[in-house]
C-alpha positions as CSV (number, residue, x, y, z in Angstrom):
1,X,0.0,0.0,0.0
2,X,1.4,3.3,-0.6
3,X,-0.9,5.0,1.6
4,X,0.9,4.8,4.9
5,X,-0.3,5.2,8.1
6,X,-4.1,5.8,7.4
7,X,-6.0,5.6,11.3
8,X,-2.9,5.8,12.8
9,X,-2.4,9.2,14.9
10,X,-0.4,11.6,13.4
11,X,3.0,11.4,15.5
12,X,6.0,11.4,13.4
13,X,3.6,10.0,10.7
14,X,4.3,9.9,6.3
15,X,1.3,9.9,4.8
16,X,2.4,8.9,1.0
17,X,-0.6,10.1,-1.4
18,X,-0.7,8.6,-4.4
19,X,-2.0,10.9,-7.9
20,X,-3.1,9.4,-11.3
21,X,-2.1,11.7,-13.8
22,X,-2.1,11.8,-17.9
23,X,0.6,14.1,-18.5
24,X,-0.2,14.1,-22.1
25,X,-4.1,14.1,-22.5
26,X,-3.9,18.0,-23.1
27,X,-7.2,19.2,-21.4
28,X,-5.7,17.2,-17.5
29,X,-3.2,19.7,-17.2
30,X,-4.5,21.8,-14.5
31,X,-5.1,18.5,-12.4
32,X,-1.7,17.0,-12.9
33,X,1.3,18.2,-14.8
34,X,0.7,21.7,-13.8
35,X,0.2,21.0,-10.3
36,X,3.3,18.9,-10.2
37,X,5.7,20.8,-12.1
38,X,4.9,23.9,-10.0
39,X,4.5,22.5,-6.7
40,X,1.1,23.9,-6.3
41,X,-0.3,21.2,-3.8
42,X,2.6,21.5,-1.4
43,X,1.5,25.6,-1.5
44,X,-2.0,24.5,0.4
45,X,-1.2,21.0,2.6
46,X,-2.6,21.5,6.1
47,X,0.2,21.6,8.9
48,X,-2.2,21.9,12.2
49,X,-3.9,20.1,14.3
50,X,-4.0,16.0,13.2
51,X,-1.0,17.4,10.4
52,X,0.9,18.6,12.6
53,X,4.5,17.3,12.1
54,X,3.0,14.5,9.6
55,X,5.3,14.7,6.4
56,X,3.1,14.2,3.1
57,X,4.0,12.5,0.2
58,X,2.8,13.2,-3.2
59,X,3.7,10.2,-5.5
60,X,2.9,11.6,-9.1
61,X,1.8,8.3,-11.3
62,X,1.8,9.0,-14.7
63,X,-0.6,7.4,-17.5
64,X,-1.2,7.4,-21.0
65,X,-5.1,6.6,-20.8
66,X,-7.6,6.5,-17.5
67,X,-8.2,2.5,-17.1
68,X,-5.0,1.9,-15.3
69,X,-5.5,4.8,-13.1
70,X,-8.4,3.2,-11.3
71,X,-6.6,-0.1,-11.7
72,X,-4.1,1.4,-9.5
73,X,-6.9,3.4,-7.2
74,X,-8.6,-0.1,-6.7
75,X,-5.6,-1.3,-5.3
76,X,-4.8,1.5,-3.4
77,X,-1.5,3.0,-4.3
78,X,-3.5,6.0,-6.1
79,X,-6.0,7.6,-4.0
80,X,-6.4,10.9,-6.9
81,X,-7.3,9.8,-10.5
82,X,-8.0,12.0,-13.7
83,X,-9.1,10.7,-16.9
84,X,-11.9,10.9,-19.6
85,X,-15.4,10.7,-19.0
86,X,-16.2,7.2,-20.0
87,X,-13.0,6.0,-18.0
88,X,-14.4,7.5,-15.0
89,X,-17.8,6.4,-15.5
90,X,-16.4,3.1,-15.3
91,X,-14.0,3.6,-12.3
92,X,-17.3,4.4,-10.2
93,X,-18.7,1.4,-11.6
94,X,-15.8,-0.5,-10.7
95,X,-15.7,1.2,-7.4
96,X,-19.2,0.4,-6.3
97,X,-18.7,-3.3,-5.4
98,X,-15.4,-2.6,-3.7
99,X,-16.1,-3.3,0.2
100,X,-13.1,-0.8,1.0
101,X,-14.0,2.3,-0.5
102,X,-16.1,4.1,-3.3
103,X,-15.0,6.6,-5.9
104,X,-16.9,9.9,-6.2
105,X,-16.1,12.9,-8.8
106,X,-15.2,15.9,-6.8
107,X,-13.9,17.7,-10.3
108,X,-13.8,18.8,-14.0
109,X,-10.6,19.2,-15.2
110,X,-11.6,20.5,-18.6
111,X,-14.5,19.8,-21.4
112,X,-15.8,20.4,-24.7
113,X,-19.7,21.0,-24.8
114,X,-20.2,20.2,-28.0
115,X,-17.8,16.9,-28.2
116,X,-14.7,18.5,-30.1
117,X,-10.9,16.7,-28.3
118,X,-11.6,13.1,-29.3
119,X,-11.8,12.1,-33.4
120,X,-10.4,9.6,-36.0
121,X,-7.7,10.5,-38.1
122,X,-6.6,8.6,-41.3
123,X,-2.9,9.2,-43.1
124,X,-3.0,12.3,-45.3
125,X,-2.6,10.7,-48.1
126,X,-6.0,8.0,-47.5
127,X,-8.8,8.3,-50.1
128,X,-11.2,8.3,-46.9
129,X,-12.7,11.5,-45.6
130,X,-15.9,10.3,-43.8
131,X,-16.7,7.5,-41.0
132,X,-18.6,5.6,-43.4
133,X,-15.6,5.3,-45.9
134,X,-14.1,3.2,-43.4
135,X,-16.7,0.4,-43.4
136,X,-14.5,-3.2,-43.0
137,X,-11.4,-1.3,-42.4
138,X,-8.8,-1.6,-39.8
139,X,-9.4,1.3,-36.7
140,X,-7.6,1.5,-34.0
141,X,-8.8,3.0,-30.6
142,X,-7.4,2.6,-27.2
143,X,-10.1,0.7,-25.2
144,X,-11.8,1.8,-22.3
145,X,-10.8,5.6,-23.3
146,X,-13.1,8.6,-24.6
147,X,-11.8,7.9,-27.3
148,X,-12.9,4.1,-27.8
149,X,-16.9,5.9,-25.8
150,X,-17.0,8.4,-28.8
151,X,-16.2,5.5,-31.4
152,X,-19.1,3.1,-29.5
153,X,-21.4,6.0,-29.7
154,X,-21.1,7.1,-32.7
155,X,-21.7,3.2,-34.4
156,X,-25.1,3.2,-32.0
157,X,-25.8,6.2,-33.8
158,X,-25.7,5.7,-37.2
159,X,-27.3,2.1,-36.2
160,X,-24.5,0.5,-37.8
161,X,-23.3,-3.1,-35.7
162,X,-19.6,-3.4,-33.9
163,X,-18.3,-4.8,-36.3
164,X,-18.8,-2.3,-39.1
165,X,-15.0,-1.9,-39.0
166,X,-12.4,-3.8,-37.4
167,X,-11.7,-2.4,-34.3
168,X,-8.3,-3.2,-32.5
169,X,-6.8,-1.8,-28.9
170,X,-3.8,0.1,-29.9
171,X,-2.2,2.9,-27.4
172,X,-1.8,6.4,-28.7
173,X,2.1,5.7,-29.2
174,X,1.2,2.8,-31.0
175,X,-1.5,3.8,-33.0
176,X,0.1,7.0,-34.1
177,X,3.1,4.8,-35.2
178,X,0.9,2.4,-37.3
179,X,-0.9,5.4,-38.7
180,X,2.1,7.0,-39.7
181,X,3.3,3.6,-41.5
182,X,0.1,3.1,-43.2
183,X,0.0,-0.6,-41.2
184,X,-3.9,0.5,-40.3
185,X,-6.7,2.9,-42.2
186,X,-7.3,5.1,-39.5
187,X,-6.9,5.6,-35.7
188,X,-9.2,7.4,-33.0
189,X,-8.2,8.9,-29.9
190,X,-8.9,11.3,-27.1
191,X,-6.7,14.8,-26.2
192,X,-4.9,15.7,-28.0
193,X,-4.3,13.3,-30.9
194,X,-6.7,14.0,-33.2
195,X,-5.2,17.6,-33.3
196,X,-1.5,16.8,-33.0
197,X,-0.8,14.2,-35.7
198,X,-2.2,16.3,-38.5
199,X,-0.3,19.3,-36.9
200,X,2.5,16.9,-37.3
201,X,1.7,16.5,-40.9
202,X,1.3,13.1,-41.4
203,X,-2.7,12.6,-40.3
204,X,-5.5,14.3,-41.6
205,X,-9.3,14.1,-39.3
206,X,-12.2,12.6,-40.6
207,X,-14.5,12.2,-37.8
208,X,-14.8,14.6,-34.8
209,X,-16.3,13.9,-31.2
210,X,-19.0,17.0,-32.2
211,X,-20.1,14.3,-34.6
212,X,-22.0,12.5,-31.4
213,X,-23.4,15.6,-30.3
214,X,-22.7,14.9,-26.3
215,X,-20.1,16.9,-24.5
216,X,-16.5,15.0,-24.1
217,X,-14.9,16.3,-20.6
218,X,-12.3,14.9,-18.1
219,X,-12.3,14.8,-14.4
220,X,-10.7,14.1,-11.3
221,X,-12.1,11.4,-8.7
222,X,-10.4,10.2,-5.1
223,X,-11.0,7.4,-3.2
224,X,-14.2,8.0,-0.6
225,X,-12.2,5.8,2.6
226,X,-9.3,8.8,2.0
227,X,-11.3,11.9,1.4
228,X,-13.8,11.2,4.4
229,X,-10.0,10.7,6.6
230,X,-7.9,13.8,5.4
231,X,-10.8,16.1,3.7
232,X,-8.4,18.9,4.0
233,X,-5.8,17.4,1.4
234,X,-8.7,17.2,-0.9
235,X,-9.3,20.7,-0.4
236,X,-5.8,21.6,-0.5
237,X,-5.5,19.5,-4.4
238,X,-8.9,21.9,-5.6
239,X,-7.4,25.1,-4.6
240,X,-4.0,24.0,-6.3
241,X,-6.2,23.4,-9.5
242,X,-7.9,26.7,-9.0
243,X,-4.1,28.2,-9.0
244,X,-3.5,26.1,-12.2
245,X,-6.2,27.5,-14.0
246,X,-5.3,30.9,-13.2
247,X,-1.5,30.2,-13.9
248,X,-2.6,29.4,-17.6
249,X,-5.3,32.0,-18.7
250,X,-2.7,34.5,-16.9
251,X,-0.3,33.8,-19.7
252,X,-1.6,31.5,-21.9
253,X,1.3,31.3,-24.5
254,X,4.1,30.7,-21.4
255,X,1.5,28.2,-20.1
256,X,1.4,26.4,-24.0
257,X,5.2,26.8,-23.9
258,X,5.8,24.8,-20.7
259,X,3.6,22.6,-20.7
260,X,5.1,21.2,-24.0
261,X,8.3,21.6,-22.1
262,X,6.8,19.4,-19.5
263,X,4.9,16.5,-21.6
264,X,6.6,16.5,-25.2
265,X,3.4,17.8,-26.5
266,X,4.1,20.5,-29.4
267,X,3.3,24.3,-28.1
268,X,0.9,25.4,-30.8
269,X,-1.2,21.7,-30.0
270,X,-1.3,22.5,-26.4
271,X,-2.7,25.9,-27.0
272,X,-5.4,25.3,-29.6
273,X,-6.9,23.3,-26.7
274,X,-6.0,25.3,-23.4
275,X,-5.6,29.1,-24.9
276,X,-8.7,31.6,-25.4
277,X,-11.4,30.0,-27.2
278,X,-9.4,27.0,-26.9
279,X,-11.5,23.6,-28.0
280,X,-11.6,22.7,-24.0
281,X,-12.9,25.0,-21.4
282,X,-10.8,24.8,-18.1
283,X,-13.0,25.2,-15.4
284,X,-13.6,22.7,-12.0
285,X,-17.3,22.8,-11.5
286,X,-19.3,19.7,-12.1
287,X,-21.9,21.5,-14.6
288,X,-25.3,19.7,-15.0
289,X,-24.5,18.9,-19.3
290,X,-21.7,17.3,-18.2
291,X,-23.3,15.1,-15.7
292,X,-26.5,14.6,-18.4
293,X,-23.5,13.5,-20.4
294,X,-22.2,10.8,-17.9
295,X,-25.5,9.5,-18.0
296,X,-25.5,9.1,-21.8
297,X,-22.0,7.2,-21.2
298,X,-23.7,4.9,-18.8
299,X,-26.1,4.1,-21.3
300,X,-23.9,3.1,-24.2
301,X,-22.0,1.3,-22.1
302,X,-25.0,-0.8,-21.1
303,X,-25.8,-1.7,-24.4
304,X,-22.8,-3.2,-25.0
305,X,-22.7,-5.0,-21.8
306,X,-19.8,-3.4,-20.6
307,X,-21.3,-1.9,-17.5
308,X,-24.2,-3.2,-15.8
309,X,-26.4,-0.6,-13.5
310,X,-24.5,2.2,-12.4
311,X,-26.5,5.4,-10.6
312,X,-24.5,8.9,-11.4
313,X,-26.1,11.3,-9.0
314,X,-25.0,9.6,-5.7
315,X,-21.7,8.9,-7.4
316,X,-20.9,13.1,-7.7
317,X,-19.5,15.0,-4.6
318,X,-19.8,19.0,-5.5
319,X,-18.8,19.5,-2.0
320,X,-14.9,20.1,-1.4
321,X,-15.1,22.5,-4.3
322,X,-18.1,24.4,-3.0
323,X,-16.1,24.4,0.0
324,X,-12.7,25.9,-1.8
325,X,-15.0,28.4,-3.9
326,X,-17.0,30.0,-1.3
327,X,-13.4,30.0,1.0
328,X,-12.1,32.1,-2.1
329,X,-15.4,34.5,-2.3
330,X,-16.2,32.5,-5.5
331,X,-19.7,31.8,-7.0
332,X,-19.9,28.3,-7.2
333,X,-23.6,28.5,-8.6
334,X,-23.0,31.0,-11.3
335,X,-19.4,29.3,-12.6
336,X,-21.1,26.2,-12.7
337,X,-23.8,27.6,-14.6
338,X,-22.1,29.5,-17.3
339,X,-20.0,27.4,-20.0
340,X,-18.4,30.5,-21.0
341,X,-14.2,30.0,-22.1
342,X,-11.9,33.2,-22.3
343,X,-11.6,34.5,-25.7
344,X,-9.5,35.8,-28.4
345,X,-9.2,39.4,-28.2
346,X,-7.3,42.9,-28.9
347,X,-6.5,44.7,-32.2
348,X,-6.1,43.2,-35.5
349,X,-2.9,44.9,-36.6
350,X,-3.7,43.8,-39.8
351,X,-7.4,45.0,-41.1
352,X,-6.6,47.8,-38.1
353,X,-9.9,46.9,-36.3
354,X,-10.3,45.6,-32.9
355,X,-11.6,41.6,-32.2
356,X,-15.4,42.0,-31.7
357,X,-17.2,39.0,-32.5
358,X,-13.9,36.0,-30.9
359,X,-15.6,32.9,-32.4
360,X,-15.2,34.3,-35.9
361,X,-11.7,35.7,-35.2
362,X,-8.2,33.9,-35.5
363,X,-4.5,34.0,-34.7
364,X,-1.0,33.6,-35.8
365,X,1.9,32.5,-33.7
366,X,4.6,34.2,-35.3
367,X,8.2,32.3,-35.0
368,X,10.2,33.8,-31.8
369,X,7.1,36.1,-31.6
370,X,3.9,36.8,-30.2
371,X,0.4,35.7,-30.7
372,X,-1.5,38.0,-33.0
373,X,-5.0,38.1,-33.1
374,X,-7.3,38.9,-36.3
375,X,-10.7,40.4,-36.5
376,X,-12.0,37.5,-38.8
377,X,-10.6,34.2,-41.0
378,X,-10.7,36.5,-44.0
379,X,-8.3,39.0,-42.3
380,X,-5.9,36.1,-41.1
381,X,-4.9,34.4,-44.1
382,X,-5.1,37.9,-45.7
383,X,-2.5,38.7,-42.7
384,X,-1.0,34.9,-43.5
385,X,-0.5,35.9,-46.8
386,X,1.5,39.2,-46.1
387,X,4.0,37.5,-43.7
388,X,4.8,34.7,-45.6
389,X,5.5,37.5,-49.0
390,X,7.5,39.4,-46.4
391,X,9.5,36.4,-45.6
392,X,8.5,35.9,-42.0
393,X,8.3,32.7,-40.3
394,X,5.4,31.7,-38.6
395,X,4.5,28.8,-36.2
396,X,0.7,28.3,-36.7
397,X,-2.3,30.1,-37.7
398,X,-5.9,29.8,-35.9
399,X,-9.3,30.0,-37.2
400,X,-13.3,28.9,-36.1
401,X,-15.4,26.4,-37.3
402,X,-18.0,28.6,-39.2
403,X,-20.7,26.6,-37.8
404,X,-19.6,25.1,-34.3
405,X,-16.8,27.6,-32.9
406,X,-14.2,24.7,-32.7
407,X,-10.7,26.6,-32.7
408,X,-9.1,24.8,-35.5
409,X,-5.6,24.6,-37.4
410,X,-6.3,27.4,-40.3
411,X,-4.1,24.9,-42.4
412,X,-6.4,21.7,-41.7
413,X,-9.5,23.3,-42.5
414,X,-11.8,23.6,-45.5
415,X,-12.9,27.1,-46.4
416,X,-16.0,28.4,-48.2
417,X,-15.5,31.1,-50.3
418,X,-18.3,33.4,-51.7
419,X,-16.0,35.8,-53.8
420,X,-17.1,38.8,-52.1
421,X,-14.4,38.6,-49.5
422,X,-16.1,36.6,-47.2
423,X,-13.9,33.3,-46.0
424,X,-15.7,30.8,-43.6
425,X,-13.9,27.9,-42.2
426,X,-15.2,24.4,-41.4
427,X,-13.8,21.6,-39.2
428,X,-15.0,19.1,-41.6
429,X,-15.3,18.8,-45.7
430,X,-18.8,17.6,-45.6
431,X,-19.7,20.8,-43.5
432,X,-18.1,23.1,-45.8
433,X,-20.1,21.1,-48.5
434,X,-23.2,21.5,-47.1
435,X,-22.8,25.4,-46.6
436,X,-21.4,26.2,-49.8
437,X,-24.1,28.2,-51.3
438,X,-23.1,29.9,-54.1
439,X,-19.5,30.3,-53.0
440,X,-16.9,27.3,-53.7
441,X,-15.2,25.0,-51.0
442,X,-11.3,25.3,-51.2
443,X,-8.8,23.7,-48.8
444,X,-5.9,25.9,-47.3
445,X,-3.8,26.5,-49.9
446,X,-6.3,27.9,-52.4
447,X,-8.0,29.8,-49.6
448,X,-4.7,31.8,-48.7
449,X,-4.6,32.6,-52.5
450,X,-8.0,34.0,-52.5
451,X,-7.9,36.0,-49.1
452,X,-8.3,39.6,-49.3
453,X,-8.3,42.6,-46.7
454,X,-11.0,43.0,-44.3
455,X,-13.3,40.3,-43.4
């Protein structure tokens, strides 16, 4: 057990705690690698009364998908987990015949409303550009993830059986290998895959988790024996992810920059999902769509005889983060109510107008440089355009999905253009299709040749 000394009185006492982590699912940063990194949780440890000279022991456990985190909570040497919504559906599950403790969901680490983090991606150069092109193919999905959830859902959807395409268990190391060496037709995976092997330029997305229409989020659970024991550690791990938060909307480019320092993940991926108008919202509070949502998972998971009955409601503890909010002079109610992100804004040095409508605006990282924002898509490839004839390097270049206000790579997206200077940009092809009207879908490259000033 690496939880020592629990009951015992605190004389000269280590308490070792033991915290699940996925350093590189993107959207669990302010619950784990941020925490970690910057020693936030040692910042707010109790030190009185049953603390008092009892040393604590973080033991940071690191993960690359959420089913061997409650493996390792159900046998005690974890008593934090984060991971992805179906995971955790499935750690209370597992949790609810264990006669030592329960789980319960005291936090979100970050979500999607709309389902936008998890997708399936085929190698740029596949002939496939819908889910239903892959019919009989080989997919790869790591099982028991969101990832695998969104891929279950989305076959329930469409009414189509399990075995519309093969579908094999393949990590996202080892699916983004096999991608990359043609060895499968496509892969699916959670945060941030589906973004950062097309950014790496050898995937392209063909399915997105909006596709399912039900939020994707991940959260953070603890083991019920623990919390009820040492309540104030639980406390003292909600305000540290309150500090995390802060820490990256402060300066969300030095945030992007160290957490890729931290987990290998490239800056520009880490801040198309954690910087304004990012595709995840950071934000603790266990919001009712999000809960609806878990619900949803229990169901599809029934259907496939995966899980048998599992009650949510009793299973969600809103009350250490109540707690840490109201301590702070924070409105629990009203955060938890509002799914509003932080958003692109400022002046477009480029069309010389300031941001005024962020879902329809974009951004460039410029190399060595700052982050520049643009009024509209049409004034950021027009702005794209410029820099590249002026021979200046830039890193990426941010745009929204016309239709869904997804932040998306302006280079993976397909653009309708109506000839009258207007651009819009569209997560997926069949999107951009059915919006066309009279103007004419281009991909990237032809849409930076017909940009113009202003939007």
């Amino acid at each position: 057990m690496a939880l020592v000394g629990l009951g015992l009185p605190a004389r000269a006492e280590t308490l070792t705690v033991g915290i699940g982590t996925q350093d590189t699912t993107t959207n669990t940063a302010t619950v784990g690698v941020v925490l970690r990194q910057l020693k936030l949780i040692e910042k707010h440890l109790p030190k009185t009364g049953k603390y008092a000279g009892m040393t604590i022991k973080l033991d940071w456990q690191n993960f690359t998908s959420g089913p061997p985190v409650t493996n390792g909570m159900m046998a005690g040497k974890l008593q934090f987990g984060a991971m992805g919504d179906y995971p955790l559906v499935v750690n209370g599950y597992t949790f609810q015949n264990n006669p030592e403790s329960r789980s319960e969901l005291i936090a979100v680490a970050a979500y999607n409303l709309h389902g936008s983090g998890n997708g399936i991606v085929v190698h740029k150069e596949s002939e496939f550009f819908s889910f239903e092109d892959l019919k009989g193919k080989l997919v790869s999905v790591p099982f028991g993830s969101a990832a695998h959830g969104m891929v279950l859902k989305a076959l329930q959807d469409k009414g189509y059986p399990p075995t519309w395409f093969r579908l094999v268990s393949q990590s996202p190391e080892v699916g983004s290998t096999n991608l990359q060496e043609k060895k499968i037709d496509a892969h699916a995976d959670f945060v941030p895959f589906a973004e950062l092997l097309p950014f790496r330029g050898f995937a392209r997305k063909i399915f997105d988790g909006v596709e399912t229409r039900l939020p994707t989020w991940h959260g953070v659970v603890v083991r019920t024996d623990f919390a009820k024991q040492y309540p104030e550690i639980v406390e003292a791990y909600l305000k540290a992810v309150l500090d995390a938060q802060d820490w990256v909307r402060a300066d969300p480019k030095r945030a992007a920059e160290q957490i890729s320092a931290w987990t290998g993940t490239d800056k520009e991926v880490v801040y198309i999902f954690l910087g304004p108008g990012g595709i995840m919202t950071v934000d603790p509070t266990l919001k009712a769509p999000l809960i609806d949502a878990a619900r949803e998972d229990v169901k599809v998971l029934q259907k496939l005889d995966r899980i048998k009955e599992f009650d949510v409601g009793p299973w969600v503890n809103d009350g250490y983060i109540r707690k840490v909010f109201a301590e702070r002079g924070l409105d629990y109610d009203r955060q938890a109510a509002s799914t509003a992100n932080y958003e692109v804004s400022g002046e477009d040095g480029y069309c010389k107008k300031p941001v005024t409508e962020p879902r329809k605006a974009g951004e460039i990282w410029i190399k060595d440089g700052d982050i520049q924002p643009y009024a509209s898509a049409a004034c950021t490839l027009a702005a794209l355009a410029d820099l590249k004839a002026k021979g200046r390097a830039v890193n990426v270049a941010y745009v929204f999905d016309t239709a869904r206000g997804i932040k998306l790579f302006a280079s993976e997206a397909f653009y309708v253009v109506d000839g009258k200077g207007g651009i819009s940009p569209y997560l997926l092809k069949q999107d951009a299709e059915a919006a066309k009207g009279a103007g004419k879908v281009m991909p990237f490259d032809e849409a930076l040749k017909a940009a113009v000033t202003g939007g």
